[in-house]
MARGU-457169 format. One record per atom (N, C-alpha, C): residue number from 1; x, z, y negated. Coordinates in Angstrom, 2 decimals. Last residue first. Example, Ala and Ser with C-alpha at 12.3 -4.5 7.8 and 13.67 -1.06 7.14 Angstrom:
BEGIN
resi;c1;c3;c2
2;12.85;7.08;2.25
2;13.67;7.14;1.06
2;12.90;7.87;-0.03
1;13.19;7.80;5.69
1;12.30;7.80;4.50
1;13.20;7.80;3.30
This chain:
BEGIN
resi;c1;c3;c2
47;-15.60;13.39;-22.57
47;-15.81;13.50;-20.88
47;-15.57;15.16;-20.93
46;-14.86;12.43;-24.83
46;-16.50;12.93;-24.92
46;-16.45;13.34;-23.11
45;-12.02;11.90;-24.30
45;-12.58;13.16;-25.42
45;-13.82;13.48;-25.08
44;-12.17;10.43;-22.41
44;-11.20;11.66;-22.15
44;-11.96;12.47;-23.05
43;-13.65;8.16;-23.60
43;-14.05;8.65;-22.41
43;-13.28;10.27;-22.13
42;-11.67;7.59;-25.77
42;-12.92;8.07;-26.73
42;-13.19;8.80;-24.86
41;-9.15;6.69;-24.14
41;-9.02;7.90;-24.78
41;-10.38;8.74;-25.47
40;-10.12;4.90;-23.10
40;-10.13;5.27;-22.38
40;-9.77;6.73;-23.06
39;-10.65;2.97;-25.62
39;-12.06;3.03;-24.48
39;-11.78;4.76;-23.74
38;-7.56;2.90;-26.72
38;-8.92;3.57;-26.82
38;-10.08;4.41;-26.53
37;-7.16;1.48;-24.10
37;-6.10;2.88;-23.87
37;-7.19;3.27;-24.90
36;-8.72;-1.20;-24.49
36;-9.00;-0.10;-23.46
36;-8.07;1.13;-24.08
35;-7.55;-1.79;-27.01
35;-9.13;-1.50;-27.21
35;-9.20;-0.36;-25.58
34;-4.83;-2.24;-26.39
34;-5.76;-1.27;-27.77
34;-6.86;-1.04;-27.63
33;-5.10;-4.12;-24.85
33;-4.68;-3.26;-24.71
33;-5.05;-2.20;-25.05
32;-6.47;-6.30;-26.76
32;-6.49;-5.62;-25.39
32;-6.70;-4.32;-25.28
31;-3.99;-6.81;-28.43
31;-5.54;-6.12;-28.78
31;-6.18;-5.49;-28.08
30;-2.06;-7.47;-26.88
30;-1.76;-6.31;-27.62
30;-3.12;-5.64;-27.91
29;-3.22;-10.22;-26.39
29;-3.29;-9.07;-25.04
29;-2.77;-7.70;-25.96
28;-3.42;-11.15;-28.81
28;-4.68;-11.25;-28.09
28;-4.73;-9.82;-27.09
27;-0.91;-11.46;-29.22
27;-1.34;-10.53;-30.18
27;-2.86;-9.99;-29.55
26;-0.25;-13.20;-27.31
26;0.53;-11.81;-27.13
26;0.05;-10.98;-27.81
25;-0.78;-15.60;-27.97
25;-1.85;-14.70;-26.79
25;-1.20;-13.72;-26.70
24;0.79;-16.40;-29.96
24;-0.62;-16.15;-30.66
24;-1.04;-15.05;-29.38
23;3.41;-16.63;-27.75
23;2.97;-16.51;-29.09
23;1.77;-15.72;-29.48
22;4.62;-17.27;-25.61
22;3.41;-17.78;-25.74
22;2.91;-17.62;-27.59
21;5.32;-14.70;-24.59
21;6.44;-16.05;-25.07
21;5.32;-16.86;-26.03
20;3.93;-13.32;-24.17
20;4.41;-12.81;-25.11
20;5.09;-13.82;-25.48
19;3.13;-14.61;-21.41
19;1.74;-14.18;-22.17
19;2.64;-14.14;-23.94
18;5.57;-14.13;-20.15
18;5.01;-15.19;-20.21
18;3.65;-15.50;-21.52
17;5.44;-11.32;-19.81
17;6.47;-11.90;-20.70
17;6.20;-13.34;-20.84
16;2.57;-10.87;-17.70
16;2.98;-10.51;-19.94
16;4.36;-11.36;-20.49
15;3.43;-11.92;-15.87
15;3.01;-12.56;-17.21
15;2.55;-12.28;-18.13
14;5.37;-10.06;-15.25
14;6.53;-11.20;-15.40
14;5.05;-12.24;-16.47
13;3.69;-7.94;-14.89
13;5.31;-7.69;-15.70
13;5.32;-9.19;-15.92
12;1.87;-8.87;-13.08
12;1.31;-8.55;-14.50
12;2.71;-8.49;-15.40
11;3.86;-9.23;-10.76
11;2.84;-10.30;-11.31
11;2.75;-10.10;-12.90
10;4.67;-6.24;-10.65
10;5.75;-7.24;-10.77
10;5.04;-8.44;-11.74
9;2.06;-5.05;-10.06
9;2.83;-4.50;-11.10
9;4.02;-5.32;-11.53
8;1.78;-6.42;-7.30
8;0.91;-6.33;-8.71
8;1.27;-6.33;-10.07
7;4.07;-5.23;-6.13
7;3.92;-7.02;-6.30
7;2.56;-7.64;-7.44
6;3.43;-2.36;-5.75
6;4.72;-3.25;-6.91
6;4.21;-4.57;-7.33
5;0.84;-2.64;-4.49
5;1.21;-2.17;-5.82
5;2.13;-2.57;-6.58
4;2.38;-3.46;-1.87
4;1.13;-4.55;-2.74
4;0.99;-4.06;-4.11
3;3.60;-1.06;-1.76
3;4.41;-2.14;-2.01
3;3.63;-3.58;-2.38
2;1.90;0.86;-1.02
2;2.96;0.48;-2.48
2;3.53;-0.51;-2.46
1;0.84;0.00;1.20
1;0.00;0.00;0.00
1;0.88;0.00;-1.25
């Protein structure tokens, strides 16, 4: 099971840097980002 985990965690690594080369879609996935760790911080507070 960890090791389908790495190969996940490898995938998403190598296309974010792909995603970030890219330009404009790096600001897209930064937004992302932002909005869940957010999502997930307003859920921690009202939880």
């Amino acid at each position: 099971h960890e090791k389908t985990e790495g190969k996940v965690v490898d995938y998403y690594r190598n296309h974010g840097v792909c995603v970030t080369v890219s330009g404009d879609s790096s600001v897209v996935l930064s937004n992302t980002i932002a909005d869940i760790m957010t999502a997930m911080l307003n859920k921690r507070a009202s939880g």
